[in-house]
C-alpha positions as CSV (number, residue, x, y, z in Angstrom):
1,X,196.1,251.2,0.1
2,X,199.6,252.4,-1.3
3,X,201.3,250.9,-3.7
4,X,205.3,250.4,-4.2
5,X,205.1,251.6,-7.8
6,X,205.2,255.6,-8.8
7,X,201.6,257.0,-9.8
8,X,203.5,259.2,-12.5
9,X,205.4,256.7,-13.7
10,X,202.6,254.2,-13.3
11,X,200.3,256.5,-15.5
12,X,202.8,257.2,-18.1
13,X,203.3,253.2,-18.2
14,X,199.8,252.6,-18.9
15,X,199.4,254.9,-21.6
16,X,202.0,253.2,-23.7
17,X,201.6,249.3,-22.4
18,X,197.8,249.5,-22.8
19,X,197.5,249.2,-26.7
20,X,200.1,246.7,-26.7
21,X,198.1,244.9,-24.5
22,X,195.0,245.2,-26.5
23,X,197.1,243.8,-29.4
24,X,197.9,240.6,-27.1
25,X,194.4,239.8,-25.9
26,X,193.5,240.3,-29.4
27,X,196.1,238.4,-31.0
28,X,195.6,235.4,-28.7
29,X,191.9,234.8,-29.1
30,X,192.2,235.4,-32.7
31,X,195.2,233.1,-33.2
32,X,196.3,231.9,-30.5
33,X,199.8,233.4,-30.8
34,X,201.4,236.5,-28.8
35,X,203.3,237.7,-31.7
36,X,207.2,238.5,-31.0
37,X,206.6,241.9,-32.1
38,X,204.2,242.3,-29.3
39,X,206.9,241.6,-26.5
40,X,209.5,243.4,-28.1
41,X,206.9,246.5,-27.9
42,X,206.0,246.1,-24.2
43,X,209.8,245.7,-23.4
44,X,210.9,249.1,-25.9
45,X,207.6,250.8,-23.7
46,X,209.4,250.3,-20.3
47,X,213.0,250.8,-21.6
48,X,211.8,254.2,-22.8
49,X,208.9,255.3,-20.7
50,X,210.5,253.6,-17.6
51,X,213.8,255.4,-17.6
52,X,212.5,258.5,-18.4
53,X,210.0,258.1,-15.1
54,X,211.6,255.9,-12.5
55,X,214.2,256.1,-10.6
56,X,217.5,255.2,-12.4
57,X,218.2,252.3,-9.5
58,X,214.4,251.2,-9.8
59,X,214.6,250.9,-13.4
60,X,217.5,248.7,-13.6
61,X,216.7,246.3,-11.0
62,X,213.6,246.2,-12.3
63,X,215.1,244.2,-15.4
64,X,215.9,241.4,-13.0
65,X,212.0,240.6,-13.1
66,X,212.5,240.3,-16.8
67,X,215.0,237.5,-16.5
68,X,213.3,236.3,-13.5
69,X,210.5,235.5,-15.4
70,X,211.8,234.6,-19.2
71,X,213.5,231.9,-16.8
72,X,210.7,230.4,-14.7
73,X,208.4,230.8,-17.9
74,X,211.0,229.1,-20.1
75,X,210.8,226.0,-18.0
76,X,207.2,226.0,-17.7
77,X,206.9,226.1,-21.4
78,X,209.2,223.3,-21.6
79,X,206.6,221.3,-19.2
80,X,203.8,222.1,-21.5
81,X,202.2,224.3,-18.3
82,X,202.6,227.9,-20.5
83,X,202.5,228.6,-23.8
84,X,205.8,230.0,-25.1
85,X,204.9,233.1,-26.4
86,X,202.9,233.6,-23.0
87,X,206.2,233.1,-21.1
88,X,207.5,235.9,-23.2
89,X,204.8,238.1,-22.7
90,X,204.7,237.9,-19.0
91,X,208.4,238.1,-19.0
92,X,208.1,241.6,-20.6
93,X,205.1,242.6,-18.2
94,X,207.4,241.6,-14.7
95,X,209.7,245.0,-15.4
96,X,206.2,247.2,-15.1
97,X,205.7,245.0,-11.6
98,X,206.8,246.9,-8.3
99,X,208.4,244.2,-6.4
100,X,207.1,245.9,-3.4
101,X,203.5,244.9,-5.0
102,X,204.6,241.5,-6.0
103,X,201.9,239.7,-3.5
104,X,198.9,242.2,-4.9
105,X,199.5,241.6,-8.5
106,X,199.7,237.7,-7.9
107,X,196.2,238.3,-6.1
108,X,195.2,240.3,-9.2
109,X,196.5,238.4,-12.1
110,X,194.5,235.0,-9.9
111,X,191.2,237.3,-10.1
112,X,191.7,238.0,-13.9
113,X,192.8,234.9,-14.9
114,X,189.8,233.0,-13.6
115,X,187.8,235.4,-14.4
116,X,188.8,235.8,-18.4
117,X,188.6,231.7,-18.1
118,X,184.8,231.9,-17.5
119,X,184.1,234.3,-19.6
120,X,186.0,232.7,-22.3
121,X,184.2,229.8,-22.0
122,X,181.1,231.4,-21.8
123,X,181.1,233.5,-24.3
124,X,182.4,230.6,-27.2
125,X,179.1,228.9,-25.9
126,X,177.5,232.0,-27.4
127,X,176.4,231.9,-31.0
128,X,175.9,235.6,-31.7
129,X,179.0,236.3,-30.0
130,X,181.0,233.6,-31.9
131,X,179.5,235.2,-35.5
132,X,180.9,238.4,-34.4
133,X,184.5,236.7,-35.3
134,X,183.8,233.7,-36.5
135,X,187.4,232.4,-37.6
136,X,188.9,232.9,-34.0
137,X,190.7,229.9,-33.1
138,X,190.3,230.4,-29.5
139,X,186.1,229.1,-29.8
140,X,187.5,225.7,-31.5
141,X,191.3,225.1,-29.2
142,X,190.8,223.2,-25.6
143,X,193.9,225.5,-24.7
144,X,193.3,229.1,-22.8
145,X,194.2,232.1,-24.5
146,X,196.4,233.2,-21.7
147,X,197.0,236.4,-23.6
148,X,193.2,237.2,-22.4
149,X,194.2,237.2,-19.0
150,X,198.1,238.7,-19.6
151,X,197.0,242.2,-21.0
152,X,194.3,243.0,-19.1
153,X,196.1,242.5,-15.5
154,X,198.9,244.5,-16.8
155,X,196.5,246.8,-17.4
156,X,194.8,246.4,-14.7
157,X,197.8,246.5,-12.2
158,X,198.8,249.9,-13.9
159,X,196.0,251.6,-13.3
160,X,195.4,250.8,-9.9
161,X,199.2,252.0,-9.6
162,X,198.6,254.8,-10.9
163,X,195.9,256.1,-8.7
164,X,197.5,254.1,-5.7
165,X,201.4,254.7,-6.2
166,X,203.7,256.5,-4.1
């Protein structure tokens, strides 16, 4: 398997996105809220770390993913189908997406989604693992954390990019 996106730049990517990341998953299940700050951090990580290790014409397009996604997460915020701060996060991942590897990380972020939902759901069935933080609003909300699933599969997608990439 190769991937569209640079293994350098993929690596260099994951070493700056991956505590903001972190901060997400653990914002969201402790909350419930992607905090502004966080999405202003992942985007500041690919406007640095990006232009200093992509392509100049790679880099730039790649912002089009950002407003591709702000839009399409916008309006499904609006329909009450995405949290809003979840739209923003995954607008600030889709610049760290090859498109080339569009189809893989849709494949991906399916796998980790469903996957963080069950063990989600699981683990708030837990008692011992509920006393380990017992004022996260995630055990008591019917919603998803979507942050739970957001981080990790930018995480995720990163690293297989950076062993994988071109």
């Amino acid at each position: 398997m190769v991937m569209s996106q640079s293994a350098t730049s993929a690596l260099w990517l994951l070493v700056f996105a991956t505590p903001v990341a972190l901060w997400v998953v653990y914002s969201d299940l402790k909350s419930m809220r992607i905090p502004n700050m966080a999405v202003l951090a992942l985007l500041i990580v690919f406007a640095v770390v990006g232009v200093l290790t992509l392509p100049l014409a790679d880099w730039g397009w790649s912002w089009v993913h950002f407003a591709v996604v702000l839009v399409i997460g916008f309006v499904l915020s609006l329909t009450g189908g995405f949290g809003a701060g979840d739209a923003k996060f995954a607008a600030a991942m889709a610049p760290f997406v090859a498109l080339g590897d569009l189809r893989l990380f849709l494949a991906l972020f399916g796998a980790v989604i469903v996957s963080a939902f069950i063990a989600h759901r699981l683990a708030r069935r837990i008692t011992p693992l509920r006393r380990l933080a017992p004022h996260w609003e995630s055990w008591e909300r019917r919603e998803f954390p979507m942050g739970l699933a957001l981080g990790p599969a930018l995480i995720f997608y990163l690293a297989l990019a950076s062993m994988y990439g071109s």
